[in-house]
VOGU-3710 file (C-alpha; in Angstrom, 3 decimals, decimal comma):
1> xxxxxxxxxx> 56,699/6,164/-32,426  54,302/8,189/-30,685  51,475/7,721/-33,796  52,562/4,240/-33,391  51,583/3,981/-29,647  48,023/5,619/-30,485  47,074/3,536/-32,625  48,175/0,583/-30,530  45,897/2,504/-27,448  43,215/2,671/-30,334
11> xxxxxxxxxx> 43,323/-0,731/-31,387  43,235/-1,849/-27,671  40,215/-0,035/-26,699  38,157/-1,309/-29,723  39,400/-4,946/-28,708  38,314/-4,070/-24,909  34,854/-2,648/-26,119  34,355/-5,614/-28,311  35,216/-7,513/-25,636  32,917/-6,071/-22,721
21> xxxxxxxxxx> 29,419/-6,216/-25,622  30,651/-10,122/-26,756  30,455/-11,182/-22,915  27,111/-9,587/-22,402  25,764/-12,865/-22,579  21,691/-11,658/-22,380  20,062/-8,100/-22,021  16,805/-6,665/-21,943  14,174/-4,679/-19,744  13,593/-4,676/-16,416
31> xxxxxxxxxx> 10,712/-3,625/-13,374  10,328/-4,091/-9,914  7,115/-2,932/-7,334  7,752/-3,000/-3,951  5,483/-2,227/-0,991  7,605/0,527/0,725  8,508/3,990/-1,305  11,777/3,371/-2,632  12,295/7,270/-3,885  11,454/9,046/-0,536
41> xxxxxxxxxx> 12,434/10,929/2,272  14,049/9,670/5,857  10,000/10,748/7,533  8,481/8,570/4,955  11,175/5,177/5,270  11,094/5,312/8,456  7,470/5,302/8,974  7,117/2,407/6,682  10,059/0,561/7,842  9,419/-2,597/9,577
51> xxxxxxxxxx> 5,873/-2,268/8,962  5,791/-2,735/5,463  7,893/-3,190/2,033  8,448/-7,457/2,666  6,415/-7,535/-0,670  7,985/-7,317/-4,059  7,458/-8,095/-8,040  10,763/-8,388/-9,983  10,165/-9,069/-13,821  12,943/-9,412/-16,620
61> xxxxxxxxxx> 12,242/-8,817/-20,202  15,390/-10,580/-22,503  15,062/-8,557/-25,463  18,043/-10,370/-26,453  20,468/-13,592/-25,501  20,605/-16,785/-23,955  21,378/-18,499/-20,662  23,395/-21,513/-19,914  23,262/-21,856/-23,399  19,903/-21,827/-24,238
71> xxxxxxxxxx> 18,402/-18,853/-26,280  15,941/-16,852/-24,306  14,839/-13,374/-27,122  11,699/-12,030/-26,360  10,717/-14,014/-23,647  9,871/-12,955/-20,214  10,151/-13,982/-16,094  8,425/-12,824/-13,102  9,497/-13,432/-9,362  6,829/-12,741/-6,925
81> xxxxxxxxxx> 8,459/-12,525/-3,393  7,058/-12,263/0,203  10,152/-11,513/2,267  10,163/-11,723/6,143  10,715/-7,797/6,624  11,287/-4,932/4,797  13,500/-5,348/1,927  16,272/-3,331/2,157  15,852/-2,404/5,621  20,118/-2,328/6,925
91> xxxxxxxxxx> 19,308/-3,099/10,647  17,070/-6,501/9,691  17,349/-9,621/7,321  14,426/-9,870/4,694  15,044/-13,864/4,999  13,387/-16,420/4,762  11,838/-15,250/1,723  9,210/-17,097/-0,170  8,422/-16,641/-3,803  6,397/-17,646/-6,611
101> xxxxxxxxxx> 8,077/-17,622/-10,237  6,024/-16,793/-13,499  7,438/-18,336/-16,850  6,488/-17,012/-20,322  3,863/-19,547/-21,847  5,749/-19,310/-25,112  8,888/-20,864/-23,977  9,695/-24,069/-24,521  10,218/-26,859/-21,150  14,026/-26,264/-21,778
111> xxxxxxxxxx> 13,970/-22,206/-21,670  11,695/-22,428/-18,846  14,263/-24,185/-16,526  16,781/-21,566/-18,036  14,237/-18,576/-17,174  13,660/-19,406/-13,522  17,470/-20,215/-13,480  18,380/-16,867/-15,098  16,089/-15,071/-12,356  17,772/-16,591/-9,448
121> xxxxxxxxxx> 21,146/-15,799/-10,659  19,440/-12,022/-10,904  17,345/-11,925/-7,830  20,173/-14,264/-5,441  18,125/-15,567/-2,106  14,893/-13,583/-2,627  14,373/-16,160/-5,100  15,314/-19,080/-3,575  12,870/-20,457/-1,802  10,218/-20,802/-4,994
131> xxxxxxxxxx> 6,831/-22,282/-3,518  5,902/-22,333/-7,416  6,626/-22,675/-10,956  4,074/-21,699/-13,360  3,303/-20,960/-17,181  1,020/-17,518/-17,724  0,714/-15,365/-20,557  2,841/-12,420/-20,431  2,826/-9,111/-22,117  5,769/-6,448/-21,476
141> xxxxxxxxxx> 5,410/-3,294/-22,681  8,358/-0,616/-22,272  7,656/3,352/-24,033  11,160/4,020/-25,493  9,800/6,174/-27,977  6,342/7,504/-26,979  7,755/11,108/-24,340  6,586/8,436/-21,674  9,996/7,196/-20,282  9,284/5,258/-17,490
151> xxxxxxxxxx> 5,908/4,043/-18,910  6,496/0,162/-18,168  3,236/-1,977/-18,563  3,201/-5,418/-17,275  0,758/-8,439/-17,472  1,422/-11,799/-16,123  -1,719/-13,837/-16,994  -4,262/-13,456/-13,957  -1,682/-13,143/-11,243  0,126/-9,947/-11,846
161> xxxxxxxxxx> -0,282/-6,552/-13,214  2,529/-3,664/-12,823  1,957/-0,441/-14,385  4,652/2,398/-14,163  4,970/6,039/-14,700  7,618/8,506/-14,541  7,841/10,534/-11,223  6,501/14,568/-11,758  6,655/17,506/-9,496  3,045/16,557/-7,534
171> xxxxxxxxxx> 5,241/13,192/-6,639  7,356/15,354/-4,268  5,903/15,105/-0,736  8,190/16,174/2,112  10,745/18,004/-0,456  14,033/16,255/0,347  13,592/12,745/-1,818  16,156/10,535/-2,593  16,838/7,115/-3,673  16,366/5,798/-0,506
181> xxxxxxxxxx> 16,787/1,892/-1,314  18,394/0,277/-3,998  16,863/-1,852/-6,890  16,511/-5,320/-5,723  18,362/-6,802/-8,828  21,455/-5,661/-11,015  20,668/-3,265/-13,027  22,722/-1,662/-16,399  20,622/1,576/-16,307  17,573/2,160/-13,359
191> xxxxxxxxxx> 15,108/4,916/-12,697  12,609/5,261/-9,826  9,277/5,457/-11,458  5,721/5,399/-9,615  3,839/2,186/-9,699  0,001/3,461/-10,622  -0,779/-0,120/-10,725  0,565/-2,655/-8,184  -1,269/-6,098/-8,106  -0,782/-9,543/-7,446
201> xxxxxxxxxx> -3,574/-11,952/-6,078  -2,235/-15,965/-6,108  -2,504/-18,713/-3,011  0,756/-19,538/-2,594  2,121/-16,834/-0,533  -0,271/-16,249/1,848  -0,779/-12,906/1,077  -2,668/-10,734/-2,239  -2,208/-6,964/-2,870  -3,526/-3,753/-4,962
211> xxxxxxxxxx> -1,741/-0,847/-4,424  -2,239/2,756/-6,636  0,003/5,589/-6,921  3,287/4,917/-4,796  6,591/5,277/-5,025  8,107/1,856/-5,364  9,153/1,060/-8,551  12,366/0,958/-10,727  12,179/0,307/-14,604  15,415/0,251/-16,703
221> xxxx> 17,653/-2,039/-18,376  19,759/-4,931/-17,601  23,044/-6,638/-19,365  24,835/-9,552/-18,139
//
C-alpha cells in the first residue's frame, strides 16, 4: 500500500513536470538597459529618481518556440521605450509611454506580427503605444560558456547597441546595494549586470542616448 502510494506520488510529479515544460510555449534570452541604476543604494535612487530612468531597451532572444502559433527559434525583438517618468518609480506612473519596436530582418511578415505581439504580451503598456515598426539586422550574443556570465552583446542594425558585463567588487559604490527595481519584463532567471554600452540614436522618440559603465541592466532567461 504504502510502495503503492509512492509510486502513484512519483508518477504524479513526472506528469506535473511534463506538464509545466509542455506549456512553456517559447523560451529564450533576455536584456534590458535602463537609464537609472537598477542595482543601487537608497542615496543613489533617490538622486536619480524623477530626474532620470524614463528610458529603457527591452530585447528578447527565442532560442526556442512559437507564438500564437507561429514558430519564432532563433529570432529576435527589441522594444525601445521613452516612458513619462522614471520606470519603476512607486510614488509616479511611467505612462504614457512611447516606444519604437525592432523586428529581426530574418523573419518572415507573419512572425513579425507574432514578434511585436509576443513583446507586448512581455513588456504590457510600456509597449503599447509603438510610434514604429521596423526590420534591422540583429545579432544576440549571450556567454554561457566563456567564465563571462552576464556578458550579453546586443546589435540592432544602426539603432541599438547593448553591451553587458557582470557586476565586480569596484561596482560597489556606497556599500549597501540592492536590487533596487525590478526587471521591467517577466523573467524565468534575472541578474543585474552593468551596461558598458548603452546606445540608441532613432527619430521617433524624440530623444537619442550613449551611456558607459552603469548599473542598469538585467540579462537572464525567460519561459512562457
Amino acid at each position: 500500500m504504502r510502495r503503492g502510494l509512492r509510486g502513484s506520488i512519483v508518477t504524479l510529479l513526472l506528469f506535473l513536470g511534463g506538464t509545466a515544460v509542455y506549456g512553456q510555449q517559447i523560451r529564450g534570452d533576455y536584456v534590458e538597459t535602463r537609464s537609472a541604476d537598477v542595482w543601487t543604494g537608497p542615496c543613489y535612487a533617490n538622486a536619480e529618481m524623477g530626474l532620470s530612468g524614463d528610458h529603457a531597451i527591452l530585447a528578447w532572444h527565442v532560442e526556442r518556440g512559437q507564438w500564437e502559433g507561429i514558430p519564432l527559434d532563433g529570432l529576435t525583438v527589441v522594444g525601445v521605450v521613452k516612458a513619462s517618468a522614471t520606470l519603476g518609480d512607486p510614488t509616479t506612473t511611467p505612462y504614457p509611454a512611447k516606444a519604437v519596436v525592432i523586428v529581426d530582418e530574418r523573419a518572415r511578415p507573419q512572425q513579425q506580427t507574432a514578434l511585436v505581439r509576443f513583446a507586448q504580451a512581455m513588456a504590457g503598456p510600456l509597449l503599447g503605444d509603438i510610434l514604429r515598426v521596423e526590420t534591422a539586422p540583429i545579432t544576440f550574443f549571450v556567454d554561457h560558456e566563456g567564465g563571462h556570465y552576464g556578458k550579453v552583446v546586443l546589435r540592432a542594425g544602426s539603432r541599438a547597441v547593448v553591451e553587458t558585463r557582470a557586476l565586480s567588487d569596484k561596482d560597489h559604490l556606497c556599500g549597501n546595494e540592492v536590487i533596487y527595481y525590478p526587471p521591467l519584463a517577466p523573467m524565468s532567471h534575472a541578474m543585474p549586470a552593468v551596461a558598458t554600452v548603452d546606445r540608441y540614436q532613432g527619430p521617433d522618440l524624440g530623444v537619442v542616448w550613449l551611456r558607459h559603465e552603469k548599473r542598469s541592466a538585467f540579462v537572464g532567461s525567460f519561459a512562457r
